[in-house]
C-alpha positions as CSV (number, residue, x, y, z in Angstrom):
1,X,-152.7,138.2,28.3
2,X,-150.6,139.6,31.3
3,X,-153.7,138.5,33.6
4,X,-154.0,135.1,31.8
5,X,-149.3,134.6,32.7
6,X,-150.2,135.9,36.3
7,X,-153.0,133.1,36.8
8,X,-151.0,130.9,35.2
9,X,-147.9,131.8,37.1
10,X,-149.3,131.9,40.6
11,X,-151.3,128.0,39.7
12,X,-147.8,126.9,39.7
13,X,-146.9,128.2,42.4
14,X,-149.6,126.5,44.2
15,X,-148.9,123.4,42.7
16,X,-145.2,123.8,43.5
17,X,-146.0,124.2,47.3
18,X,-148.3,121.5,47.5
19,X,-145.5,119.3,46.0
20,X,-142.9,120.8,48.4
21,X,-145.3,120.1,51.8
22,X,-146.1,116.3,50.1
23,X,-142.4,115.8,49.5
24,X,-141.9,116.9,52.8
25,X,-144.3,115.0,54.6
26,X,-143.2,112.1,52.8
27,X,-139.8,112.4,54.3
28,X,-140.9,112.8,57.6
29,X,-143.3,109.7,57.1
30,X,-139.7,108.0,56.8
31,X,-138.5,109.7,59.6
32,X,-140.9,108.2,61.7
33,X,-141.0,104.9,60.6
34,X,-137.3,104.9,61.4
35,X,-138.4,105.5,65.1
36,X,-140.8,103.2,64.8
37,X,-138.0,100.6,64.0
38,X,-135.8,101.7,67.1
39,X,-138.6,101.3,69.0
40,X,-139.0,104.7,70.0
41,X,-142.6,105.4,70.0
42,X,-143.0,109.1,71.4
43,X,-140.5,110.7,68.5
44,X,-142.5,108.4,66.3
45,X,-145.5,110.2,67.3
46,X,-144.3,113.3,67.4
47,X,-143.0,113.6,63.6
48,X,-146.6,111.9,62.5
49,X,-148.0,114.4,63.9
50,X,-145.7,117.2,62.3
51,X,-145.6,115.1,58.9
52,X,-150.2,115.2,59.5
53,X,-150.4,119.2,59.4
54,X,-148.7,119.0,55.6
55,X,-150.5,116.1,55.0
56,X,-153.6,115.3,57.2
57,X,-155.5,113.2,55.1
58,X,-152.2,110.9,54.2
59,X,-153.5,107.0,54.8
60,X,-150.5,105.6,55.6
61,X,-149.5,108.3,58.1
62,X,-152.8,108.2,60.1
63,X,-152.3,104.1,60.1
64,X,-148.7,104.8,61.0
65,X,-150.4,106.8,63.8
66,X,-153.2,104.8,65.0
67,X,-150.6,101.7,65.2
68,X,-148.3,103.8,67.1
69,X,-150.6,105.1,69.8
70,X,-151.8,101.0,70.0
71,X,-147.7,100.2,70.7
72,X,-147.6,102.8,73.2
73,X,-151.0,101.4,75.0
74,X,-152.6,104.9,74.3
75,X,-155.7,103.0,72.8
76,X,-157.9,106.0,73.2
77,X,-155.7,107.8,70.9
78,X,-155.4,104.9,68.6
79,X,-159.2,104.5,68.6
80,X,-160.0,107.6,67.9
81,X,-157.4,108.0,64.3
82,X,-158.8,104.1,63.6
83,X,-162.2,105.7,63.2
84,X,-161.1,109.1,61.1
85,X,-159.2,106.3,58.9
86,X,-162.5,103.8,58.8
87,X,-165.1,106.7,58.1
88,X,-162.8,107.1,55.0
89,X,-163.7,105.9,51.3
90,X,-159.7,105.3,51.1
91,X,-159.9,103.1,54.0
92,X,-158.4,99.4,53.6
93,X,-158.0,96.4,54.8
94,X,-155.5,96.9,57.1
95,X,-157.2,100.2,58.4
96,X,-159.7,98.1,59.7
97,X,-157.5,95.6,61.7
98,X,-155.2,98.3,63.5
99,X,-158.7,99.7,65.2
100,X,-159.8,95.8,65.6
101,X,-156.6,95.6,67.8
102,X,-157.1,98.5,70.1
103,X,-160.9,98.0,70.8
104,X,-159.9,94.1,71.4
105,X,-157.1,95.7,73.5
106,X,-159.4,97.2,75.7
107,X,-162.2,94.7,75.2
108,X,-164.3,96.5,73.7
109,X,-166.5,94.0,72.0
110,X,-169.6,95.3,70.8
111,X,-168.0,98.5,68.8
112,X,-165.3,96.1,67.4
113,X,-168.0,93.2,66.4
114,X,-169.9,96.4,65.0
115,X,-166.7,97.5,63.2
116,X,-165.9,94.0,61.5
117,X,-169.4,93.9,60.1
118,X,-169.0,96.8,58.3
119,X,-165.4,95.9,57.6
120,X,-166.7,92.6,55.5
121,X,-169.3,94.7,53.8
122,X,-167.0,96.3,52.1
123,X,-164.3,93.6,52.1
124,X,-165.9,89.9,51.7
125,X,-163.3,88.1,50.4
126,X,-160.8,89.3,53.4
127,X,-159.1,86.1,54.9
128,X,-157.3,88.2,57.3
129,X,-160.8,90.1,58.7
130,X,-162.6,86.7,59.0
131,X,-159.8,85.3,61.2
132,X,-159.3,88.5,63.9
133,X,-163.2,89.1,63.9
134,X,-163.3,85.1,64.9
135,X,-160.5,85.7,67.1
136,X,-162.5,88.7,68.7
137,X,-165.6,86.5,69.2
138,X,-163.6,83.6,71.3
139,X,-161.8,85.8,73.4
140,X,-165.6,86.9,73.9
141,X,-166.2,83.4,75.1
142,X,-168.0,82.9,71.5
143,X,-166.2,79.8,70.3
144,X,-168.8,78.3,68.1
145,X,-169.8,81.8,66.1
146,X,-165.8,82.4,65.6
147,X,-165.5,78.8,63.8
148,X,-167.9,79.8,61.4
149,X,-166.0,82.9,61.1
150,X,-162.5,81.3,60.3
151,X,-164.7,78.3,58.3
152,X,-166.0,81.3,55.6
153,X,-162.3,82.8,55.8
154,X,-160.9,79.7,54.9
155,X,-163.5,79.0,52.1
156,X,-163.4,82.6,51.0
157,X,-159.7,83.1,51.0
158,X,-157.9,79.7,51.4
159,X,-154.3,81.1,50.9
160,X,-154.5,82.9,54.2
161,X,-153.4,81.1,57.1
162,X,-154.3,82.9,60.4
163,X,-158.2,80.8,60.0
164,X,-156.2,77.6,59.3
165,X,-154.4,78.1,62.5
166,X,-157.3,78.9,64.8
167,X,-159.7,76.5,63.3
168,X,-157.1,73.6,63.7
169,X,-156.9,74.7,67.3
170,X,-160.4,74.6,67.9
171,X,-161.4,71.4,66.1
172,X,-158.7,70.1,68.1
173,X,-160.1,71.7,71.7
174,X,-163.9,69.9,70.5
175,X,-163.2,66.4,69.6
176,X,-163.5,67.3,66.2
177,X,-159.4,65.9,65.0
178,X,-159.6,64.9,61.4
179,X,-160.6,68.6,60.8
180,X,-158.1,69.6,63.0
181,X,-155.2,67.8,61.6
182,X,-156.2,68.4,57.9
183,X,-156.3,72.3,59.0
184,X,-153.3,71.7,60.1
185,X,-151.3,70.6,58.6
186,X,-152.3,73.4,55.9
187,X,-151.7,76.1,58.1
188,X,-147.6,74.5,58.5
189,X,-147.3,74.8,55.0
190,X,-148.4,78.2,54.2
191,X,-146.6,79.5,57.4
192,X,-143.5,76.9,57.7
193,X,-141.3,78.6,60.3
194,X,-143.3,80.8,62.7
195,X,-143.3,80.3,66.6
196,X,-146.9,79.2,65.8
197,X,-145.6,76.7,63.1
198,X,-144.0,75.0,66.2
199,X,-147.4,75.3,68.4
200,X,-149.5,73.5,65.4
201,X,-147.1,70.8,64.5
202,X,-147.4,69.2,68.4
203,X,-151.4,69.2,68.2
204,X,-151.5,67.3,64.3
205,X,-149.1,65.1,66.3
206,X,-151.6,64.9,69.2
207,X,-154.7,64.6,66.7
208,X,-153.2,61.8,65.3
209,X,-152.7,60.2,68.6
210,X,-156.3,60.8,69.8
211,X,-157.8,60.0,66.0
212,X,-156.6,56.6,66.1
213,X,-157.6,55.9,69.8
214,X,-160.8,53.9,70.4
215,X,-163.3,54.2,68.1
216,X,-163.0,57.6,67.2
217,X,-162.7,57.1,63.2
218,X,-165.3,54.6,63.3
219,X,-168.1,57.5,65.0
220,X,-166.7,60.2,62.8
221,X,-167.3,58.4,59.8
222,X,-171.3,57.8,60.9
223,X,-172.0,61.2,60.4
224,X,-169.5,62.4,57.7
225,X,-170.5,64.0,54.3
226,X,-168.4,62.7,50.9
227,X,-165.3,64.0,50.9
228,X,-165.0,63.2,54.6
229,X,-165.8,59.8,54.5
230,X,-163.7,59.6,51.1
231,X,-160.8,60.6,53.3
232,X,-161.8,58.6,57.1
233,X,-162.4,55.3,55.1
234,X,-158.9,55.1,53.7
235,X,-157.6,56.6,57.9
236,X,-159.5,53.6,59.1
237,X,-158.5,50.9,57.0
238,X,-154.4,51.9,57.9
239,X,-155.7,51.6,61.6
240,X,-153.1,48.7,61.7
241,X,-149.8,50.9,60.8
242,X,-150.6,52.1,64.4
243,X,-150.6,49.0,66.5
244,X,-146.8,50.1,67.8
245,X,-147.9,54.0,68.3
246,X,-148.2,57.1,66.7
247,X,-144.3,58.1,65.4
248,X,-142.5,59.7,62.9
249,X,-141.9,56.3,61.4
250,X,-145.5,54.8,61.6
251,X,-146.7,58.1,60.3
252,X,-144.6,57.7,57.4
253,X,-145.6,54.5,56.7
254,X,-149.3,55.5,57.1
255,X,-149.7,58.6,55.5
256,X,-147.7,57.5,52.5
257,X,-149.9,54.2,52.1
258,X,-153.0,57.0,52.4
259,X,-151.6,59.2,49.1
260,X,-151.4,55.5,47.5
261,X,-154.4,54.8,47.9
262,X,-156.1,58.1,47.6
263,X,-155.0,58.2,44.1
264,X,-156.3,58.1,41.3
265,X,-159.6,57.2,42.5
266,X,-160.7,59.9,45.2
267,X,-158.3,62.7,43.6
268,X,-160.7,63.7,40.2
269,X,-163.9,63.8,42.4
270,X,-161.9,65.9,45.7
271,X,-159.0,67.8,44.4
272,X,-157.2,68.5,47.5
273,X,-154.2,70.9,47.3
274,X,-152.9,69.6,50.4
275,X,-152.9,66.0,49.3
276,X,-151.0,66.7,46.0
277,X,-148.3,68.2,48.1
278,X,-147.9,65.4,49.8
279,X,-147.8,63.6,46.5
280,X,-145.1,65.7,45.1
281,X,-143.0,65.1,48.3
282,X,-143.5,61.2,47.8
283,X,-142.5,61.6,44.1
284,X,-139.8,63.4,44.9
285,X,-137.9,61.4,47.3
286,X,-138.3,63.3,50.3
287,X,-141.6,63.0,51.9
288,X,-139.7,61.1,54.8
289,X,-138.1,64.2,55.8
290,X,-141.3,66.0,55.9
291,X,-143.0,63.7,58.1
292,X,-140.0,64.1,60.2
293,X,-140.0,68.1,60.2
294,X,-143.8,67.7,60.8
295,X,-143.8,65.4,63.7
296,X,-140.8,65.1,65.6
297,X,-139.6,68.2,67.8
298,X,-137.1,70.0,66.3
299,X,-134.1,68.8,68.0
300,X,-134.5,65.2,67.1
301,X,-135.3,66.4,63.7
302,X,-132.0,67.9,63.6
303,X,-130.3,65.0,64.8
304,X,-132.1,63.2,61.9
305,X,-130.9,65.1,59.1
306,X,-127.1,64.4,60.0
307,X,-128.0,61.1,59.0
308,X,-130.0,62.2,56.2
309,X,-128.6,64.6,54.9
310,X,-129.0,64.9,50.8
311,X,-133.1,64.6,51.5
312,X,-133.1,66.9,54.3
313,X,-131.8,69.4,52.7
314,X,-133.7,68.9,49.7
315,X,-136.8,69.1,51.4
316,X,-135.7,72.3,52.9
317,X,-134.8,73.9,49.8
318,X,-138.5,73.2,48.7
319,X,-139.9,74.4,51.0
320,X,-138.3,78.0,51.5
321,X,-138.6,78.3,47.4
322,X,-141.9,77.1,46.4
323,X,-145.1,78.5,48.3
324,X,-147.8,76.1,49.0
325,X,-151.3,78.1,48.4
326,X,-154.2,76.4,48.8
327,X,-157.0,76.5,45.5
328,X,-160.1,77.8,45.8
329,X,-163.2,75.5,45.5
330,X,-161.5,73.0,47.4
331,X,-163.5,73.6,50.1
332,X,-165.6,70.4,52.1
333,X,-166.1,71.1,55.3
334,X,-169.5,71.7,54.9
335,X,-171.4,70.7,51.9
């Protein structure tokens, strides 16, 4: 009995360490993220490493660690935890994209290609993996293997916005601008106020521009499959809105004409989340001031809203409250 208490006794102990050194590891986890905040990447560093030795197996801490070594442009170091955290079983998405960063920072190419593959193996659903592996591939001068990377991100995860973002940019750089714009103008919506919100909003105002010069719609819709030529025939026939350029105004006046006419025909056969947005704002009252957010820079569009004030704001409102995610199976790229 006496042996059975002592066994007994010293298991708590045990356990009672091990609960101390996580506790304690845990707090300075915090500590260190704290530097991290300040900026201060060597004491960072320095208490991951003390807060490891309680705890060196701790996720978080070794992607705390990796990331920190990346800040501080020691992508050896940073390469060298990414791996101990990717050889894991625990290891997860984001694991995979802080040793995507330092091999890219160092251009490393063919271990961080090899690393994606294997990081969509286990994650192939990942909107997020699909858009920095496509990223990878056209800083590699691989343009037209990355599109087909943010096209299966964007199919396979269309709430994520980073492939919206880069494939709007490169439909845009190819010719290729009613994908562009529709890409778009998707990618504004799920990210509505980032510095790249700003960048994507002047090329759908560009794509416009360049969509309705010549006979652009007119070649597109030769070779276009249903949904795309559902969509172009309906841009083509408005052609006239544009005879006194592409503006705020005529773009209110065209793209509201388009939701008209897109429903109720087109709508049941190509269910388009972006479309009933655009719907909703027209419904609503205040699809005017989103045309004017979308196209005008954002000076003139806060010169408009003194004018406008009541839609403006009611617009805005919307849109910091309700988030715009894109449904899955809306997908037409390619069919």
């Amino acid at each position: 009995m006496k042996r059975l208490i002592l066994i007994i006794f010293a298991g708590m102990v045990c356990f009672s360490a091990l609960a101390q050194a996580d506790q304690d590891a845990q707090t300075l986890h915090e500590t260190a993220r704290v530097f991290m905040k300040q900026g201060d990447y060597e004491n960072a560093l320095f208490v991951l490493n003390k807060a490891l030795t309680l705890a060196p197996d701790d996720l978080d801490i070794l992607k705390d660690k990796a990331f920190v070594s990346y800040l501080k442009r020691d992508f050896a170091g940073a390469i060298e935890t990414g791996k101990k955290i990717t050889s894991s079983s625990q290891a997860d998405v984001q694991s995979y994209q802080i040793l995507g960063l330092a091999y890219k920072a160092i251009a490393d190419y063919k271990n961080c290609e090899k690393m994606y593959k294997e990081s969509l193996l286990k994650f192939p659903a990942s909107g997020i993996l699909y858009s920095e592996y496509g990223d990878m591939l056209n800083a590699d001068n691989r343009g037209t293997e990355a599109i087909k990377l943010w096209e299966k991100g964007i199919e396979k995860d269309p709430a994520q916005s980073s492939n919206y973002y880069y494939a709007s940019q490169y439909y845009a750089g190819t010719g290729n601008y009613f994908w562009s714009v529709l890409y778009g103008e998707n990618f504004v919506n799920i990210e509505s106020l980032s510095q790249r919100t700003t960048e994507i909003k002047q090329v759908l105002l560009d794509d416009y521009k360049k969509m309705y010069s010549g006979n652009y719609l007119e070649e597109f819709l030769k070779k276009a499959n249903a949904f795309e030529k559902a969509v172009g025939t309906i841009l083509l026939k408005l052609n006239g809105l544009t005879n006194y350029g592409i503006t705020a105004e005529s773009l209110v006046a065209l793209r509201t004409q388009f939701i008209l006419n897109w429903y109720p025909e087109n709508a049941k056969e190509f269910p388009y989340k972006l479309f009933d947005l655009e719907r909703t704002f027209l419904q609503e009252g205040y699809f005017t001031a989103y045309n004017f957010w979308l196209f005008e820079p954002e000076d003139a569009f806060k010169t408009w809203t003194v004018s406008n004030n009541e839609a403006s704001i009611t617009f805005q409102q919307y849109q910091r409250n309700v988030l715009f995610k894109p449904f899955k199976g809306q997908y037409y790229r390619f069919q």
